[in-house]
ROMAR-302866 format. One line per 3 residues: number of its first residue (from 1); their letters; for each residue z, y, x of C-alpha. Coordinates in nm, 2 decimals, padded with zeros to 4 digits. Each point is the difference from the previous one (the first is absolute). Example, Ala and Ser with C-alpha at 12.3 -4.5 7.8 and 13.67 -1.06 7.14 Angstrom:
BEGIN
1 = AS = 00.78:-00.45:01.23 | -00.07:00.34:00.14
This chain:
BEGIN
1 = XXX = 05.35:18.35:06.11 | -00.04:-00.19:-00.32 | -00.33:-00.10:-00.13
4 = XXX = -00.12:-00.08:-00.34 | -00.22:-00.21:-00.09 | -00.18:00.20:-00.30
7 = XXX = -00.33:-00.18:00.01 | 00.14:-00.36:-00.08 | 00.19:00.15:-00.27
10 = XXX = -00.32:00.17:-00.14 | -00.15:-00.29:-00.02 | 00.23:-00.20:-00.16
13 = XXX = 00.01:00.22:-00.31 | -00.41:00.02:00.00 | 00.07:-00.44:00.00
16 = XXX = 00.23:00.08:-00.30 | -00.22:00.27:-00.19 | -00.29:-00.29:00.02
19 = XXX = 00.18:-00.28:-00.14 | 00.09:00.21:-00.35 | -00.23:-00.10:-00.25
22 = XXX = 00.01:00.26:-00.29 | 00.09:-00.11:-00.33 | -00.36:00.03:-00.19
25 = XXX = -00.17:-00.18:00.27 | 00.23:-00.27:-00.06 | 00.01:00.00:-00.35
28 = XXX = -00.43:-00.06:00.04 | 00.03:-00.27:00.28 | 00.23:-00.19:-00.21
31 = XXX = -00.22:00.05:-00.32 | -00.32:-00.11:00.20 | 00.24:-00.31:00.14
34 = XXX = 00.07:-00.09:-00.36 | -00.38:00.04:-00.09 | -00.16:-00.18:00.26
37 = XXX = 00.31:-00.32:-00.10 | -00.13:00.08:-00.39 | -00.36:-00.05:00.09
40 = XXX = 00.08:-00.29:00.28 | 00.20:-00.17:-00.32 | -00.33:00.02:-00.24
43 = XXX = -00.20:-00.08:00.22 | 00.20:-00.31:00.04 | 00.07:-00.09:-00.34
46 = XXX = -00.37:00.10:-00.06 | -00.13:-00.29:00.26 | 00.24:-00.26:-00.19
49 = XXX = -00.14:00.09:-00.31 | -00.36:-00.05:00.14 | 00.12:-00.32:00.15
52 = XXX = 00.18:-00.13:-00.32 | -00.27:00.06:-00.23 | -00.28:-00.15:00.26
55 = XXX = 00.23:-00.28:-00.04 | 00.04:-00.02:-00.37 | -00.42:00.02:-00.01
58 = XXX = -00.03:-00.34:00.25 | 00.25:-00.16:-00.26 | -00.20:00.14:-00.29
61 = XXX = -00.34:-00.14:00.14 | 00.18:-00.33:00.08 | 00.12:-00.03:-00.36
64 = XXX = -00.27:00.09:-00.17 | -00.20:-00.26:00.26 | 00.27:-00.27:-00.14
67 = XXX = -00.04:00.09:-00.35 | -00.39:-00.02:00.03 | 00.05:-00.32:00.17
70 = XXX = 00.27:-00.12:-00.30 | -00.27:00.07:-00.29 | -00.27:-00.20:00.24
73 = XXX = 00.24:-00.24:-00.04 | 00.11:00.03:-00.34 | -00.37:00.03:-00.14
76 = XXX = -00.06:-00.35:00.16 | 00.32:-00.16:-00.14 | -00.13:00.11:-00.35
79 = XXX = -00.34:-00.17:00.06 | 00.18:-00.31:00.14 | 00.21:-00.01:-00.30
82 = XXX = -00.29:00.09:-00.25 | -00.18:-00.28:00.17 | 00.28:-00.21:-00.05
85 = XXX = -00.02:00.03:-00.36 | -00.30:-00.05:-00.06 | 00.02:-00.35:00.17
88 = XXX = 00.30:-00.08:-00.19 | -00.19:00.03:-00.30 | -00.25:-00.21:00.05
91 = XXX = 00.25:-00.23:00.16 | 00.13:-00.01:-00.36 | -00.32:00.02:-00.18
94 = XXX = -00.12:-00.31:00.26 | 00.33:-00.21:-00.12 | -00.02:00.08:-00.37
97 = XXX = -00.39:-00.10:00.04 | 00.14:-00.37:00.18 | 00.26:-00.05:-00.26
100 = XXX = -00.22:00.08:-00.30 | -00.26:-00.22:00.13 | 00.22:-00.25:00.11
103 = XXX = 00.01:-00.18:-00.35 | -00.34:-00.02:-00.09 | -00.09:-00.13:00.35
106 = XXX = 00.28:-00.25:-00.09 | -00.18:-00.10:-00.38 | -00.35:-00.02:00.20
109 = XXX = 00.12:-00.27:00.32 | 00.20:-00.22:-00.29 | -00.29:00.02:-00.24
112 = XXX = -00.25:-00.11:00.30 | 00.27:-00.26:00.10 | 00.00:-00.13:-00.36
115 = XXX = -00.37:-00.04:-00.05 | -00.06:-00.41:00.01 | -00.35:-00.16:00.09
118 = XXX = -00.28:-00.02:-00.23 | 00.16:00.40:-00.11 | -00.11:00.30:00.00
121 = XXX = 00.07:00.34:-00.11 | -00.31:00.26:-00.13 | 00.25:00.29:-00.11
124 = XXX = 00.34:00.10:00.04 | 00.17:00.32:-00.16 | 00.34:00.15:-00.04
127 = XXX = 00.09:00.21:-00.25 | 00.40:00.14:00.00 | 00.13:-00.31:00.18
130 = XXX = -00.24:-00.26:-00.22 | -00.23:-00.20:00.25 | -00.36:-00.13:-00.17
133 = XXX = -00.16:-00.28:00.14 | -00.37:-00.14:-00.05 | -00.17:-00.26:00.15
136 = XXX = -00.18:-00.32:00.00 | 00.16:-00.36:00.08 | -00.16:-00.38:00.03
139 = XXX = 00.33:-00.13:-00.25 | 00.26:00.08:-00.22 | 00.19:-00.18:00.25
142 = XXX = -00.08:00.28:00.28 | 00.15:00.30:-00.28 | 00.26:-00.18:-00.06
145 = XXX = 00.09:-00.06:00.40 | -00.10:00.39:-00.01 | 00.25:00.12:-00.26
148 = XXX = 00.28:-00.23:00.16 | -00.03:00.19:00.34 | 00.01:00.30:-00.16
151 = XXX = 00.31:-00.05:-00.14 | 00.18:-00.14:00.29 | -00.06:00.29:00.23
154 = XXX = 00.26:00.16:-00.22 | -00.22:00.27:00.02 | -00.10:-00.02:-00.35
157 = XXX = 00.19:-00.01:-00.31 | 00.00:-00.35:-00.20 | -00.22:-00.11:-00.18
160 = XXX = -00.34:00.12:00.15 | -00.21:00.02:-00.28 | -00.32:-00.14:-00.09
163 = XXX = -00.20:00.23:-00.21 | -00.35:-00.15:00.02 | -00.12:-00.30:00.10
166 = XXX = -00.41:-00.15:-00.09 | -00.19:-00.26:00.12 | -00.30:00.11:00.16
169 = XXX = -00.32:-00.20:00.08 | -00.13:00.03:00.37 | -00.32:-00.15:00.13
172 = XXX = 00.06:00.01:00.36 | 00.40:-00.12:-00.02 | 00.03:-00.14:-00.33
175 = XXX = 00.23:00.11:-00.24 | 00.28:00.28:00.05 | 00.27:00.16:-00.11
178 = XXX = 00.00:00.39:-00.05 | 00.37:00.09:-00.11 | 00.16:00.32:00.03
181 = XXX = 00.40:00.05:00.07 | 00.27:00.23:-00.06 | 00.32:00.00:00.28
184 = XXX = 00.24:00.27:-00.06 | 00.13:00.15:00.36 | 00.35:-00.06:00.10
187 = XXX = 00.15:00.09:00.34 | 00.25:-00.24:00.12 | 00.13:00.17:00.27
190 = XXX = 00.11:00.32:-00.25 | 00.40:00.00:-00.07 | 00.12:-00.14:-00.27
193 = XXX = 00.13:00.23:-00.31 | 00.38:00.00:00.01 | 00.14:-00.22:-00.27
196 = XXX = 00.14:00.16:-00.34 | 00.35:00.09:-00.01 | 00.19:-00.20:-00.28
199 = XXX = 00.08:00.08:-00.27 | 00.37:00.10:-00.12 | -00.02:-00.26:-00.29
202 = XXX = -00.14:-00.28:00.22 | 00.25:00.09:00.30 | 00.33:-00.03:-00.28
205 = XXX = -00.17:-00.32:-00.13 | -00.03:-00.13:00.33 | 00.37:00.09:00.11
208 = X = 00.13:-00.17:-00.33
């Protein structure tokens, strides 16, 4: 007697009935497979964006920090430099003030220097490089020792002149001299004024 085995074979057809997936319900679980990768992939490129422009604010803050920093900086070079200036100038206004009184500081000691004994001075101007002296002196011999000082301090241009020159009656010293004297400034230590070219007559005479 032969026996089949219909039951095992039943079932293996209900095994195969349950695996078929019909075509629309494929068609939607691959749809919803490609929508759920779509949303995963913005979601992704969503979080870099956040990430990138979180990242581009830090570096914004930390520039703008820097630049704030920079003009702190650059505000107190200006005031450093402006200071600067300032004490250059009267650096310069200090040495033109030394070298235009240098001179007359110079005419002052020599004139001091120059004064013998038994002379004095009551008045002394200057008008355009033309000294004026007044005074009083025990002699003629003491002017003349005065005016031959003057001169050899180089100081002075030769002759010092005398303009005035009176005996004067004193009761307590006896009898003085008032004189008054003119000494034209001359600064020794100025360069000397280049020589004149010769002439073309003088330089043809001369090579004959």
């Amino acid at each position: 007697m032969i026996r089949v085995n219909l039951l095992a074979a039943e079932r293996g057809r209900t095994r195969k009935a349950r695996l078929k997936i019909p075509a629309a319900q494929r068609v939607t679980l691959g749809a919803s497979l490609i929508l759920i990768a779509t949303v995963l992939g913005i979601g992704w490129w969503f979080w870099t964006l956040r990430q990138h422009s979180a990242r581009l604010d830090e570096e914004i803050k930390r520039g703008e920090a820097d630049t704030q920093q920079l003009r702190s900086v650059l505000t107190e070079v200006q005031k450093f430099e402006s200071r600067k200036a300032q004490l250059q100038q009267r650096v310069t206004l200090i040495e033109q003030l030394r070298k235009g009184q240098g001179a007359p500081v110079r005419v002052l000691d020599q004139i001091s220097r120059s004064l013998p004994e038994r002379l004095w001075l009551t008045e002394l101007k200057e008008t355009k490089g033309e000294f004026t002296m007044s005074g009083f002196s025990t002699s003629l011999t003491a002017l003349s020792d005065f005016i031959a000082n003057l001169e050899a301090t180089r100081w002075f241009k030769r002759p010092v002149e005398i303009l005035d020159s009176q005996l004067k009656a004193d009761e307590k010293v006896g009898d003085l001299v008032k004189f008054s004297i003119k000494a034209a400034f001359n600064d020794p230590e100025a360069p000397a004024a280049p020589a004149p070219p010769a002439g073309r007559g003088g330089a043809a005479r001369g090579g004959r």
